[in-house]
C-alpha positions in Angstrom: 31.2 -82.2 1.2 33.5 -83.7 3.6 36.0 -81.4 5.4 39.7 -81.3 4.1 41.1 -81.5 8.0 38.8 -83.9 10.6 39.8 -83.9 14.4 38.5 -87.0 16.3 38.4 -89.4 19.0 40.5 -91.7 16.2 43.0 -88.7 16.0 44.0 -86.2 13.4 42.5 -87.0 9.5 43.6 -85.0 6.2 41.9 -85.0 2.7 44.4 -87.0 0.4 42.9 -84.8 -2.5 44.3 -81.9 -0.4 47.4 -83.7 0.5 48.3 -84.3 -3.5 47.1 -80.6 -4.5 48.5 -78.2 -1.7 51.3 -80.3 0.5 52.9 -82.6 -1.7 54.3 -80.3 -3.4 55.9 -78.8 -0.4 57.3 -81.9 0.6 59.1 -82.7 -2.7 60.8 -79.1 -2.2 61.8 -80.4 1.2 63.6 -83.6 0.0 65.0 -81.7 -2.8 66.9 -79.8 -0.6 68.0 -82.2 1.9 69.4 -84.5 -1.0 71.3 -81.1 -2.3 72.3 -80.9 1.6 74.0 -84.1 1.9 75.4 -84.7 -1.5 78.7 -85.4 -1.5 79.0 -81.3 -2.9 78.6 -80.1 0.5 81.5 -82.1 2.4 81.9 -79.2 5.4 78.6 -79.5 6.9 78.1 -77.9 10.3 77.2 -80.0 13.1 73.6 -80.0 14.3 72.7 -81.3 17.9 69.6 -83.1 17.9 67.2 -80.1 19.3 68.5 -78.2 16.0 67.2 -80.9 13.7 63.6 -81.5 15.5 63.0 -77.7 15.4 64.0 -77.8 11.6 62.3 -80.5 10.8 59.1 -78.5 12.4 59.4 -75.9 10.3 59.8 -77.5 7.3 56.7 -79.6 8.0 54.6 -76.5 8.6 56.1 -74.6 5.2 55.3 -77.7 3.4 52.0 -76.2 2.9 52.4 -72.6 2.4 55.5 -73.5 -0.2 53.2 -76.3 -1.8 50.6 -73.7 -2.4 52.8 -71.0 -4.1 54.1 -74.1 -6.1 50.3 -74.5 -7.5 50.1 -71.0 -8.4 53.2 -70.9 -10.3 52.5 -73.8 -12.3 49.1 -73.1 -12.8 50.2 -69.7 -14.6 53.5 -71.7 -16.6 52.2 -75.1 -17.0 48.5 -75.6 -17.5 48.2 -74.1 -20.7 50.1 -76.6 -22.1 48.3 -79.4 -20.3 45.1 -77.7 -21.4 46.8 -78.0 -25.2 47.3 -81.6 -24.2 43.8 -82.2 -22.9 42.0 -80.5 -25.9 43.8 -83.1 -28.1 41.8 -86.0 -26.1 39.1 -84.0 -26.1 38.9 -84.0 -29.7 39.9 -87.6 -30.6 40.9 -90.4 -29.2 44.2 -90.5 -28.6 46.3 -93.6 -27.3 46.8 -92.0 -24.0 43.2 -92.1 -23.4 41.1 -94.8 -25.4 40.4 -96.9 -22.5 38.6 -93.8 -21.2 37.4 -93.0 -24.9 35.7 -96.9 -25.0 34.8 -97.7 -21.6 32.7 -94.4 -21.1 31.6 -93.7 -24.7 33.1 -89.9 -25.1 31.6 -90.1 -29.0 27.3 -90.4 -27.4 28.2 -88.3 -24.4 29.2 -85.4 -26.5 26.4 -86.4 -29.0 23.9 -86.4 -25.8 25.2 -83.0 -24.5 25.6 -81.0 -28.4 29.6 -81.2 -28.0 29.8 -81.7 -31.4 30.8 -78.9 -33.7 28.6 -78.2 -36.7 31.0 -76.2 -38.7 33.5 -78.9 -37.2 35.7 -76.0 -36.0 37.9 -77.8 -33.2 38.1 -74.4 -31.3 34.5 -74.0 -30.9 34.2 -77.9 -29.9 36.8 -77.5 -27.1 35.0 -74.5 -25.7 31.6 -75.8 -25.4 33.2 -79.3 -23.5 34.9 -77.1 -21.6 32.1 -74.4 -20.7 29.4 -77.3 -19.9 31.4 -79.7 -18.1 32.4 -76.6 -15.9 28.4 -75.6 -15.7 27.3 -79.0 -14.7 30.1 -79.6 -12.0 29.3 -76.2 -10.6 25.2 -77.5 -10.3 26.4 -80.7 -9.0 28.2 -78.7 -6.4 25.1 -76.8 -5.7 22.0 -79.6 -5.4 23.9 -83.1 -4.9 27.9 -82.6 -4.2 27.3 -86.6 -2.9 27.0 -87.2 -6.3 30.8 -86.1 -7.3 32.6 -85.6 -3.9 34.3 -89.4 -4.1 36.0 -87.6 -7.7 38.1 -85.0 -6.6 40.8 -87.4 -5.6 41.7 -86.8 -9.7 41.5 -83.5 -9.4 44.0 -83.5 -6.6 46.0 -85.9 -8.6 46.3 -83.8 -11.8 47.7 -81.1 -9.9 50.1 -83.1 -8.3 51.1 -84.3 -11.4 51.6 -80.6 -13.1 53.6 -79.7 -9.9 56.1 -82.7 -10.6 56.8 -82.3 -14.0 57.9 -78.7 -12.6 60.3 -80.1 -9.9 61.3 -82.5 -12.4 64.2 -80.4 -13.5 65.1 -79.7 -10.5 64.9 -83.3 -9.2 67.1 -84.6 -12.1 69.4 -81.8 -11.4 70.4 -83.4 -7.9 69.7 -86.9 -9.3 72.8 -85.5 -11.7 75.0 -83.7 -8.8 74.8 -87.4 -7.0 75.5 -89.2 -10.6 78.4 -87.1 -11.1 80.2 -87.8 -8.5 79.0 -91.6 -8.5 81.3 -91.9 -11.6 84.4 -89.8 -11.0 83.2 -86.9 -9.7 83.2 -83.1 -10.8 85.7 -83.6 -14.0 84.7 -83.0 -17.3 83.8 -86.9 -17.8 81.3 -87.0 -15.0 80.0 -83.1 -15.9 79.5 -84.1 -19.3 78.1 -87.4 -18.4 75.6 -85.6 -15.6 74.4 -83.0 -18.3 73.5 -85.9 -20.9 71.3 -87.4 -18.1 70.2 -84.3 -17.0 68.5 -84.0 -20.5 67.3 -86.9 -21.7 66.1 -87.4 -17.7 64.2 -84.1 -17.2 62.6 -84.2 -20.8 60.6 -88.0 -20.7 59.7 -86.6 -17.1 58.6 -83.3 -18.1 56.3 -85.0 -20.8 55.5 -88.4 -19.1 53.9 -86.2 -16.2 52.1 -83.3 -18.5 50.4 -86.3 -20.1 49.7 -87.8 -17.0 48.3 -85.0 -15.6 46.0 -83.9 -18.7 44.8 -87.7 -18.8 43.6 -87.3 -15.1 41.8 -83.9 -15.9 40.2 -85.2 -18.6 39.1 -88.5 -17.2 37.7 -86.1 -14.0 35.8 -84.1 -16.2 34.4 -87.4 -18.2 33.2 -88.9 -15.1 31.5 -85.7 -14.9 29.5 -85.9 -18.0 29.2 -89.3 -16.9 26.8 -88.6 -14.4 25.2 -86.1 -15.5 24.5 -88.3 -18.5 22.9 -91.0 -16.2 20.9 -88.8 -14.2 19.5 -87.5 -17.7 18.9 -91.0 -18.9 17.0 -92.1 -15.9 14.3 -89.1 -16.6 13.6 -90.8 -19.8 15.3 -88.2 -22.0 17.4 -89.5 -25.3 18.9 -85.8 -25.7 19.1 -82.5 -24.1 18.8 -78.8 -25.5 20.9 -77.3 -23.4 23.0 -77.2 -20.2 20.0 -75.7 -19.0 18.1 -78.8 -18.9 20.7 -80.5 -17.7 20.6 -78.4 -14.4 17.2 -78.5 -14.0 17.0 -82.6 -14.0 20.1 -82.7 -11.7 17.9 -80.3 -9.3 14.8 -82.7 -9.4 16.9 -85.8 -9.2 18.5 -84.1 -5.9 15.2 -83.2 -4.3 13.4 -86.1 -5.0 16.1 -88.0 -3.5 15.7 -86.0 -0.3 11.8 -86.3 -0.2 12.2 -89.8 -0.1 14.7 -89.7 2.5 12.3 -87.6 4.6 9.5 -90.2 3.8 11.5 -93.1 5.1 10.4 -94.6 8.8 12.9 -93.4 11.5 
């Protein structure tokens, strides 16, 4: 697993799957403000001198983080059940949001392959066993070959991102609106009235462009890692598994094989 922070003779290097999960966030927040800051609302802004403005900008740099993070937990606890709602859809069917996932990695024989597929046909119990081995067999790719799925957490990292946005959405359309407001005749009940209209319409495609975004890129994440898991299974000459047992068990052999070969190869 490659480190999230790597210091070097080339210079400083961050993860960009930690970057989109932990700091971007943050950042967002940061521009937020400083759009609120120097919207034509706030005419009687004090003066800064320059040292003022580098210190600031410091700070914010190193809150980006910290704020980001908190960002993550409070979406994670408002907003991913209803991107887990979303996802359980595509889980299910295939949905126009996700055929080209649905088609070009053959959902319907992976969750055939792996027993997905409800016998009562009870959606609920379908949803929980995806859910349940997709999070077993990432956990034992973690364990024995983390090669195998390191290059896909870039999605991960990208999901969250996404569920963070459609959060700041609202609050991003709100000073899209203050800005729009005065843009067409400023606080007066035409350009109030016109700024809460866009405020609407503006916040709500967002709010619901991103959630679908976001539950696309989780489930796409966790298809890749059937995906491989699928492969791996496939290549030791099995046409089904019983369980997520097995599953574990090849992934294991597959790792150490590939290491005893690694050891047998000529320095």
């Amino acid at each position: 697993m490659s480190k999230d922070i790597q210091i070097d003779s080339k210079g400083v290097r961050f993860s960009y799957s930690r970057f989109l999960a932990d700091s971007a966030a943050g950042f967002i927040w940061i521009l937020i403000a400083a759009s609120v800051y120097y919207s034509p609302a706030f005419n009687s802004r004090p003066s800064i001198g320059t040292e003022s403005k580098t210190i600031t900008a410091l700070m914010l740099f190193l809150l980006s983080t910290p704020v980001g993070l908190a960002t993550n937990a409070l979406t994670h606890a408002l907003l991913e059940p209803v991107i887990t709602a979303r996802k359980r859809r595509f889980i299910l069917s295939e949905s126009f949001f996700v055929q080209s996932t649905w088609r070009a990695h053959e959902v319907e024989k992976l969750k055939k392959f792996f027993n997905l597929e409800s016998g009562s046909k009870e959606d609920d119990d379908q949803d929980h066993r995806w859910r349940t081995t997709v999070n077993f067999i990432e956990k034992v790719f973690w364990l024995y070959n983390p090669a195998a799925i390191e290059n896909l957490f870039f999605l991960e990292g990208l999901a969250i991102f996404l569920r963070n946005l459609a959060f700041l959405a609202p609050f991003c359309a709100t000073t899209a609106c203050v800005w729009y407001a005065y843009a067409i005749g400023g606080l007066n009940a035409q350009g109030i009235t016109a700024a809460v209209i866009f405020w609407i319409l503006a916040a709500s495609m967002a709010c619901f462009i991103l959630m679908t975004l976001g539950a696309s890129s989780a489930f796409y994440f966790e298809v890749q890692i059937l995906s491989r898991a699928f492969i791996l299974c496939r290549l030791r000459g099995r046409e089904t598994v019983a369980d997520v047992d097995e599953v574990a068990r090849i992934i294991a052999q597959a790792s150490l094989l590939q290491k005893e070969n690694r050891g047998n190869e000529p320095g």
